[in-house]
C-alpha positions as CSV (number, residue, x, y, z in Angstrom):
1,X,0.0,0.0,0.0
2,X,1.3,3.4,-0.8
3,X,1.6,6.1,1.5
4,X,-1.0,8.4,0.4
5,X,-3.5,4.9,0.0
6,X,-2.5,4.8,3.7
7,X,-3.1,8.2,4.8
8,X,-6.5,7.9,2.7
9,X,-7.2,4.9,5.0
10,X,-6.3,6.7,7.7
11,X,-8.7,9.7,7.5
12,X,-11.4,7.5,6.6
13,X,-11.1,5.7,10.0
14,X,-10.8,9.0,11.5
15,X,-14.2,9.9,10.0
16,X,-15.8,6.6,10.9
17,X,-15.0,7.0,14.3
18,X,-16.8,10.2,14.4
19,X,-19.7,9.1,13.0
20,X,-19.8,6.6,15.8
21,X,-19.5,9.8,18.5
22,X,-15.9,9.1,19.4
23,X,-14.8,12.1,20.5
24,X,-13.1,14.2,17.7
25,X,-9.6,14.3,19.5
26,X,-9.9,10.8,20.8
27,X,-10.9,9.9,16.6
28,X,-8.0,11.7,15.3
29,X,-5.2,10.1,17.8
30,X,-6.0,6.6,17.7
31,X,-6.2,6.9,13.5
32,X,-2.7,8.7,14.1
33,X,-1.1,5.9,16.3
34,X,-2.8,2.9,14.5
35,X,-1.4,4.6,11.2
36,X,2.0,5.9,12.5
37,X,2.6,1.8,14.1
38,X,1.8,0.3,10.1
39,X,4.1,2.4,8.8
40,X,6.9,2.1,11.5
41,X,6.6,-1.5,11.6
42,X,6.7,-1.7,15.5
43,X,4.5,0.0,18.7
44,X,8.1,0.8,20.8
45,X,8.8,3.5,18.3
46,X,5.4,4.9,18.1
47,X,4.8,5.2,21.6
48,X,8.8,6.6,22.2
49,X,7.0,9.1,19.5
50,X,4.0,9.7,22.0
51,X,6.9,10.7,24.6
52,X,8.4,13.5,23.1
53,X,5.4,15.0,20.6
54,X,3.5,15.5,23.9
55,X,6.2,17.9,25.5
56,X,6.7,19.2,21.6
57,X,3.3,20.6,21.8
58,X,2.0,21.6,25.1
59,X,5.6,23.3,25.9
60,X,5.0,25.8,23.1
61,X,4.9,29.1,24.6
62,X,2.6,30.3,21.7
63,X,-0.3,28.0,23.1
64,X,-0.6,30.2,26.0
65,X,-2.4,32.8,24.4
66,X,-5.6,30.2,24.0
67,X,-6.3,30.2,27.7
68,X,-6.1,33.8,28.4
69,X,-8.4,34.8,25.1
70,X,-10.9,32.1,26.6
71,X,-10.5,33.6,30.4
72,X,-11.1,37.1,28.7
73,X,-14.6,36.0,27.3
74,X,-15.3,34.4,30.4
75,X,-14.7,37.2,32.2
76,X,-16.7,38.9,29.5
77,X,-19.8,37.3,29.8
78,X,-19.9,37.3,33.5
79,X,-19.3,40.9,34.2
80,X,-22.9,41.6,31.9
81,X,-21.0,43.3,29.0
82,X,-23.3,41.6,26.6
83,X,-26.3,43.0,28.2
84,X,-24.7,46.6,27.7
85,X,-23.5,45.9,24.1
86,X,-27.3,44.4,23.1
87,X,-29.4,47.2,25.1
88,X,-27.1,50.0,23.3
89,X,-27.8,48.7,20.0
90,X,-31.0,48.1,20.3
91,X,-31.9,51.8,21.9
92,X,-29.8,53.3,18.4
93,X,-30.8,51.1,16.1
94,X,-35.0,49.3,17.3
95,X,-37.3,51.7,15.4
96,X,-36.3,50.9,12.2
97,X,-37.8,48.0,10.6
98,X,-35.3,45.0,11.9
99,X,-34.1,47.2,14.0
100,X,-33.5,44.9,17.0
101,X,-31.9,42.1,15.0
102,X,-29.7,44.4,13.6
103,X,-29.1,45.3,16.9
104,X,-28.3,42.2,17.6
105,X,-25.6,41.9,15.3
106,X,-24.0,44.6,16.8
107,X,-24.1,43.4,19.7
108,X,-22.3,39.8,18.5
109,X,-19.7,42.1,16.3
110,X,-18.7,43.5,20.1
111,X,-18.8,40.9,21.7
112,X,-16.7,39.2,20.0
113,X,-14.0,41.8,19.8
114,X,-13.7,40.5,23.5
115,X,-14.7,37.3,23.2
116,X,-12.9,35.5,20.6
117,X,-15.2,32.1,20.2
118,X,-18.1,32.0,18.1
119,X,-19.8,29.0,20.6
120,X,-19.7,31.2,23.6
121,X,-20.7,34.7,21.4
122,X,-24.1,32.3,20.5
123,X,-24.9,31.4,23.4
124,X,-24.7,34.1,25.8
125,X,-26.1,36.8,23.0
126,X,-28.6,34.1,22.2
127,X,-29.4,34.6,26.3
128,X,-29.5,38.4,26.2
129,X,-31.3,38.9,23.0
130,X,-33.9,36.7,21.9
131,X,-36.2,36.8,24.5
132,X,-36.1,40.9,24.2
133,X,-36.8,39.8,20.5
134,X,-39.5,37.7,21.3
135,X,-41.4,40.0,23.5
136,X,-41.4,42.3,20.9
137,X,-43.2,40.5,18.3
138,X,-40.3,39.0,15.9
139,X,-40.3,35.8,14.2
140,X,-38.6,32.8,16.0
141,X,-37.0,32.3,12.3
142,X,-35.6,35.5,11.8
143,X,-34.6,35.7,15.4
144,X,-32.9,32.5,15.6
145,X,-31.4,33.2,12.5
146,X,-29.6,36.3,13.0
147,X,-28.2,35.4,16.8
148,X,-27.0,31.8,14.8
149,X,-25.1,33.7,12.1
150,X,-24.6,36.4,14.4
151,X,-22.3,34.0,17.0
152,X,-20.0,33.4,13.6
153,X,-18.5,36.6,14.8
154,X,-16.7,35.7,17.7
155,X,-14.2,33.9,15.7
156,X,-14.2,36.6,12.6
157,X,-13.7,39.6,14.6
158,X,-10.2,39.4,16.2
159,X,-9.0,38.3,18.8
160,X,-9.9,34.9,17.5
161,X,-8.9,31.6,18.9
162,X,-9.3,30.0,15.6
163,X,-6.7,32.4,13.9
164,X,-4.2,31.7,16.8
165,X,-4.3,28.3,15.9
166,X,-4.2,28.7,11.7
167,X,-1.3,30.9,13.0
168,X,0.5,28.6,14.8
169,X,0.3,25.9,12.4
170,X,1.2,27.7,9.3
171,X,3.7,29.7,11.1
172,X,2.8,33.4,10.6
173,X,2.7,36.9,12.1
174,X,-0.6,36.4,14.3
175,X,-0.5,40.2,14.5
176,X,-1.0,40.5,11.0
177,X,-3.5,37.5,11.1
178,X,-5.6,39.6,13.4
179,X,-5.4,42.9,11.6
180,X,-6.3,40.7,7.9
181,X,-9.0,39.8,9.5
182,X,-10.6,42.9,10.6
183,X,-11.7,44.5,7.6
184,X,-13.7,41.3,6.3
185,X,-15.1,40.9,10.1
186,X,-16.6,44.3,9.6
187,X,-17.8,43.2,6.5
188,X,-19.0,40.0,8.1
189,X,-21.4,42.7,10.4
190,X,-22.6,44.8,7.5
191,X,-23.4,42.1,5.0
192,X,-26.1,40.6,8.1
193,X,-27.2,44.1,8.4
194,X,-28.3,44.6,4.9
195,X,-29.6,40.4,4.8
196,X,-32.2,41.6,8.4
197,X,-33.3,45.0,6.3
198,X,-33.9,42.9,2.8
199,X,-35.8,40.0,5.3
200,X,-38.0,42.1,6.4
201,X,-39.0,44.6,3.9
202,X,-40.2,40.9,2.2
203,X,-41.8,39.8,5.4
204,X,-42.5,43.3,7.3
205,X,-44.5,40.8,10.5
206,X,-41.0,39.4,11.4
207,X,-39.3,42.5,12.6
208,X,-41.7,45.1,13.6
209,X,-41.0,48.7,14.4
210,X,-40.5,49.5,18.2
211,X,-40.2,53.0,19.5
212,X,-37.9,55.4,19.1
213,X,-36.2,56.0,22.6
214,X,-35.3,59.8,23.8
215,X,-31.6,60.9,22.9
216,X,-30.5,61.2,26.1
217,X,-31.8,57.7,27.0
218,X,-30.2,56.4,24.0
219,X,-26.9,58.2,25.1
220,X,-27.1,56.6,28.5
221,X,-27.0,53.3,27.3
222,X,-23.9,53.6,24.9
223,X,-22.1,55.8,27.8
224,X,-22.4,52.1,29.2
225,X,-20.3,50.1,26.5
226,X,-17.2,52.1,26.9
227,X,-15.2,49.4,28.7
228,X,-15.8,46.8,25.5
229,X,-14.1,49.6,23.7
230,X,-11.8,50.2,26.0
231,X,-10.5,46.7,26.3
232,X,-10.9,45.9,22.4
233,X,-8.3,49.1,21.8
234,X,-6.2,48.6,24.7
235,X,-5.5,44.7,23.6
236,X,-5.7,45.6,19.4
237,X,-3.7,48.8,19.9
238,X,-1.3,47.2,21.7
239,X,-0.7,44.2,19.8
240,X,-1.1,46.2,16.6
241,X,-0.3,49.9,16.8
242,X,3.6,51.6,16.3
243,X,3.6,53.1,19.9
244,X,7.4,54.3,19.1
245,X,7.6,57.1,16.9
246,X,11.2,57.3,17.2
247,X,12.7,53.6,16.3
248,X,12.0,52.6,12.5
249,X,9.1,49.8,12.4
250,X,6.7,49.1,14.2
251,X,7.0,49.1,18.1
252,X,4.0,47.1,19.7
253,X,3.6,47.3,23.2
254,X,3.1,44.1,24.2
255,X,3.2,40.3,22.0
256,X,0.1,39.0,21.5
257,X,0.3,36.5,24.7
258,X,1.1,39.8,27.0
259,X,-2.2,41.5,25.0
260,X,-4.3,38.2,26.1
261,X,-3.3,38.5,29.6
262,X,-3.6,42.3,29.6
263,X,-7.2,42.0,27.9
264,X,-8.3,39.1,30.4
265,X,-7.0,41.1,33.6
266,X,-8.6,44.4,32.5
267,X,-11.5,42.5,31.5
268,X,-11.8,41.0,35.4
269,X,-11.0,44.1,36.6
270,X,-14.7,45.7,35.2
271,X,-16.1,42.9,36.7
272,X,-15.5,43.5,39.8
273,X,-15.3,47.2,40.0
274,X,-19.2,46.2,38.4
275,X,-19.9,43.8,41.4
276,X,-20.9,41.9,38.6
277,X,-18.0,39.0,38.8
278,X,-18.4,37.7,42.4
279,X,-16.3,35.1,43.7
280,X,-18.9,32.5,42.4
281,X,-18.6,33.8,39.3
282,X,-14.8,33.9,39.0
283,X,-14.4,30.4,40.4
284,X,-16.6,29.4,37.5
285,X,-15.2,31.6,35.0
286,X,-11.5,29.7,35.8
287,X,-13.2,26.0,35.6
288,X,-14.8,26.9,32.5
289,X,-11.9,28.0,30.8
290,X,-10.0,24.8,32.0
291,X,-12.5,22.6,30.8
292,X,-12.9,24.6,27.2
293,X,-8.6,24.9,27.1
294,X,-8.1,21.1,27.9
295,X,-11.2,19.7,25.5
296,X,-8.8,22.1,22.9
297,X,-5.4,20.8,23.9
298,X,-6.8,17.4,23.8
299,X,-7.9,18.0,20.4
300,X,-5.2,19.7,19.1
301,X,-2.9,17.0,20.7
302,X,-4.6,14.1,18.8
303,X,-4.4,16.4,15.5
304,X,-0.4,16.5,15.9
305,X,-0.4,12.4,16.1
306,X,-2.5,12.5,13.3
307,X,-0.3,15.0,11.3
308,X,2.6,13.3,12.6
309,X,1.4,9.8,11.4
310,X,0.5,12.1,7.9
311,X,4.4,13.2,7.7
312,X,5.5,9.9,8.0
313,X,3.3,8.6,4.8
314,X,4.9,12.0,2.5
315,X,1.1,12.0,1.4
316,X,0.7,16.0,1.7
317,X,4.1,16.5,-0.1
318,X,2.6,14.2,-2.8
319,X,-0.9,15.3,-3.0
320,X,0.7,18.8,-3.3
321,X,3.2,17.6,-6.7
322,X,0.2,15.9,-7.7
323,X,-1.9,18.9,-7.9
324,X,1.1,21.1,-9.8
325,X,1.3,18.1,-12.0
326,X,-2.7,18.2,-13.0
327,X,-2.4,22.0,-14.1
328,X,-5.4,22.8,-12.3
329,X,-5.8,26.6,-12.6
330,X,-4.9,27.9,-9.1
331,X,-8.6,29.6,-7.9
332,X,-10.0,26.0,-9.6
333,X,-8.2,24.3,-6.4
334,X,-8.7,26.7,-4.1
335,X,-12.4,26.7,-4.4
336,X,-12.1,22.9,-4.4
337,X,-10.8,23.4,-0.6
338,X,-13.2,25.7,0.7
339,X,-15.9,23.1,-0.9
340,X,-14.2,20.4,1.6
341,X,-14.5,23.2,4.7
342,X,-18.4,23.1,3.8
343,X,-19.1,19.7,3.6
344,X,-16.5,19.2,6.8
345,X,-19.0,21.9,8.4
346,X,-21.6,19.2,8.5
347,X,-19.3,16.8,10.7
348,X,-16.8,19.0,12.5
349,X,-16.5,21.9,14.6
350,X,-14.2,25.0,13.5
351,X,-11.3,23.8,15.8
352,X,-10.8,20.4,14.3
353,X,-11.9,21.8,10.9
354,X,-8.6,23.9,10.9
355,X,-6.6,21.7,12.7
356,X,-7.0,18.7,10.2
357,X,-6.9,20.1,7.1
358,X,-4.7,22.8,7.1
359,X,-0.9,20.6,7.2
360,X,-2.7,19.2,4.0
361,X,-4.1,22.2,2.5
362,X,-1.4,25.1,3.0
363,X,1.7,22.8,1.3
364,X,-0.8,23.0,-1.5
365,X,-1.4,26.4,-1.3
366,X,2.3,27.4,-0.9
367,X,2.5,25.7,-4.6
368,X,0.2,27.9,-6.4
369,X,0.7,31.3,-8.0
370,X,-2.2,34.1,-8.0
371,X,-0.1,36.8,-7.9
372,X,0.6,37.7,-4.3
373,X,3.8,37.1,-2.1
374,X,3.7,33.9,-0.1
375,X,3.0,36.1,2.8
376,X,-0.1,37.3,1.3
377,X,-1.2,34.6,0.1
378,X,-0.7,32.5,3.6
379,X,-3.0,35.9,5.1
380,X,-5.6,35.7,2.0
381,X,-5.7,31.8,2.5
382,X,-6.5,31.8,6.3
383,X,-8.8,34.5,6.5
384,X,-11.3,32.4,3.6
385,X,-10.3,29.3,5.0
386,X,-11.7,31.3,8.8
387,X,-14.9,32.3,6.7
388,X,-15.7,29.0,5.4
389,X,-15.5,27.6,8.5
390,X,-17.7,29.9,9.9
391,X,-19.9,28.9,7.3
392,X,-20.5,25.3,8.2
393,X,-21.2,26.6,11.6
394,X,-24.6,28.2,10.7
395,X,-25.5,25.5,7.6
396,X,-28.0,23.1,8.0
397,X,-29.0,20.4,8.7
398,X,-25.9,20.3,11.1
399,X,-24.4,23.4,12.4
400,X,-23.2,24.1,16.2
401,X,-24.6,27.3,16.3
402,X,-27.7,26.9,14.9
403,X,-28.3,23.8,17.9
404,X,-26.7,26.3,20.5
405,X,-29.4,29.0,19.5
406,X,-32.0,26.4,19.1
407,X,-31.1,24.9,22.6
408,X,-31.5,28.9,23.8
409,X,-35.2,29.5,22.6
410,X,-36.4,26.0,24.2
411,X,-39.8,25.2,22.5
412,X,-38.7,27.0,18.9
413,X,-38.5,23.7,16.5
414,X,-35.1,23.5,14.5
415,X,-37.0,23.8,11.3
416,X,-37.9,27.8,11.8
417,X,-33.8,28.0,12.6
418,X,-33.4,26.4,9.4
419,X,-35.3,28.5,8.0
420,X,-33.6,31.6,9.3
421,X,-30.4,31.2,8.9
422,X,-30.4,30.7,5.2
423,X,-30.7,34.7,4.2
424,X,-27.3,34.6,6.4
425,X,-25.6,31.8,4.8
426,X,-26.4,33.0,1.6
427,X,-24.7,36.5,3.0
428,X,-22.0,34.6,4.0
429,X,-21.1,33.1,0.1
430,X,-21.7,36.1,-1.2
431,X,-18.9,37.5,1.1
432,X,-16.9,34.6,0.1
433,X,-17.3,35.4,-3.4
434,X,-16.0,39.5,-3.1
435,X,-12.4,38.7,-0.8
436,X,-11.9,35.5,-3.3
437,X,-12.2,37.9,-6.7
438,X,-10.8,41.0,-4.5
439,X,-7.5,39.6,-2.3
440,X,-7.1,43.5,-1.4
441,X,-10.1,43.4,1.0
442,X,-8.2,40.9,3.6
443,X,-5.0,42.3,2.7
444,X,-5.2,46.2,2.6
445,X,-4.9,46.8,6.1
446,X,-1.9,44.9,6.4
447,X,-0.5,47.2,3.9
448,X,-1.0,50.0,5.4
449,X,0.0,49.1,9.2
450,X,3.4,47.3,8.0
């Protein structure tokens, strides 16, 4: 048998076993060590491997930055900025027609700047907002919907979890990860916007018109979102911005691990200057940010036996000469691969999405010319390949958000989500479509700052 044959085998038992609920990780190490003991011949060197690829991966200092972005949304959605963020929005924003759903975007796009996971950006905006969309007469469809695709922004708008990992693996400037991803996360936001106000000038009864609230009122309530902008700046700008105008280049302020720590502190901080993060509160924030960081580890653990058993066949090297030898035009295979990140959607969540297929996709990806540095095209690459992903979290008939917002509104049945979300996902390819014909998009603001 040939080593890609083999690796082939390989991830098909690695699919099987998740389609028999084996835990992702759990599927992805044992079709690792199985696969890495054929082609070593003997267990004694495959578990010697196990030895020192464990300390490989959790000694990397640039895994530390997972835990603290995760502590900094927990911290974030104890300390009631979410209320603040959806109430704002909603004041500005609920006596247009959709109004509160698009206030509900908002309210996702800032959360998420502090947040960093789309699971937890569902789930506690799908707590805040859709009973306040309920009671005022929306649509279970159109408000499952839009807090579904909505949640897909915690891991578009930076800092991202996600893009720490593509970083990691594919060895680039998570700075400038962040920053590429920016633009097309505000994009993200606006593209939902428009998809609410074309919903429901079609079906006017699924977003009715509340109130206008007084100025001053409205002014209250945004006086009360300062600290997510606050924090967002104090963590972007100092991970991003030139704060030495006297040295040549840019002179952050911090890395991005000492922005993570700085963010989750500061975010703590509010919390408890709030009274809003009690000792309860903390103690749980700290457990659930174990449990989330170790369920990733684990996962990314089994991915690096997996990738190691893939290394050992040559089959990414070889699927990558195979493709140059084809002559596939290069946008023909790279829409090929965000096809895959769709139909993985169905199976996988983000994580193991991205942790799977990029050591196979980027050696392919490093072979093909559209007219960009490598640089840019590593940026250009992981910003779709973050997209796509996003994607297949919000497309039925399996999609983790969609079950998370679903699980939130108790007796709404899945179907009205289905329904919903589909304006969004259809947003969503549209979106797809503009940064794949226009590179610039992702890449401007990378231009500009370095």
């Amino acid at each position: 048998m040939s080593g890609l044959e083999l690796a082939l085998s390989g991830f098909g038992l690695m699919l099987l076993g998740i389609f028999l609920r084996i835990p992702i990780g759990a599927a992805m190490f044992a079709s690792g060590f199985i696969g890495t003991w054929i082609v070593l011949g003997r267990p004694t060197a495959t578990l010697s491997q196990m030895k020192t690829l464990t300390y490989d991966t959790f000694s990397s200092y640039s895994l530390t930055i997972v835990p603290l972005f995760l502590l900094m949304g927990q911290f974030a959605t104890k300390s009631g900025m979410s209320g603040a963020l959806f109430n704002a929005a909603s004041d500005w924003l609920g006596h247009r027609k959709g109004g509160v759903a698009m206030a509900a975007v908002g309210a996702c796009a800032g959360f998420g700047a502090v947040c960093g996971s789309s699971l937890a950006t569902a789930s506690t905006m799908g707590q805040v907002a859709l009973p306040e969309m309920r009671k005022r007469g929306y649509s279970d469809a159109l408000s499952t919907g839009v807090l579904a695709a909505g949640g897909t922004l915690g891991i578009l708008i930076p800092p991202s979890v996600i893009l720490v990992i593509y970083a990691i693996l594919t060895e680039q400037n998570l700075v400038k990860m962040f920053i590429a991803a920016l633009v097309p996360g505000l994009l993200a936001a606006f593209g939902y916007m428009v998809t609410v106000a074309i919903y429901v000038r079609i079906r006017p009864d699924a977003g009715p018109v509340a109130a206008r609230k007084p100025l001053r009122a409205r002014m209250k309530t945004l006086a009360k979102v300062w600290p997510v902008v606050a924090i967002f700046t104090l963590v972007m700008g100092g991970i991003a911005a030139d704060w030495n105008w006297v040295k040549p280049g840019a002179q952050a302020l911090f890395t991005p691990t000492e922005g993570a720590a700085v963010g989750a502190i500061a975010t703590g901080l509010y919390g408890v200057a709030t009274r809003s993060l009690g000792w309860g509160a903390f103690k749980a924030s700290i457990l659930e940010t174990a449990q989330a960081s170790a369920m990733i580890f684990f996962i990314i653990f089994g991915a690096q036996v997996f990738n190691a058993f893939l290394a050992f066949t040559q089959a990414p090297q070889a699927l990558a000469d195979w493709v140059s030898l084809q002559g596939y035009a290069p946008m023909t295979v790279l829409l090929a691969m965000l096809l895959c990140y769709l139909v993985f959607g169905c199976v996988m969540d983000s994580l193991s999405m991205i942790l799977l297929t990029i050591p196979i996709f980027f050696p392919i990806i490093e072979t093909l010319d559209f007219g960009l540095t490598s640089e840019q095209t590593a940026i250009w690459f992981g910003i779709l390949a973050l997209i796509v992903v996003e994607v297949g979290l919000i497309t039925p008939p399996v999609g983790m958000n969609l079950f998370i917002i679903n699980q939130v509104g108790g007796d709404i049945p899945i179907t009205q989500t289905y329904r919903g979300v589909l304006p969004f996902v259809a947003s969503d390819l549209v979106r797809v479509v503009v940064l794949l014909m226009f590179p610039s998009i992702s890449l401007w603001l990378v231009g500009v700052m370095f």
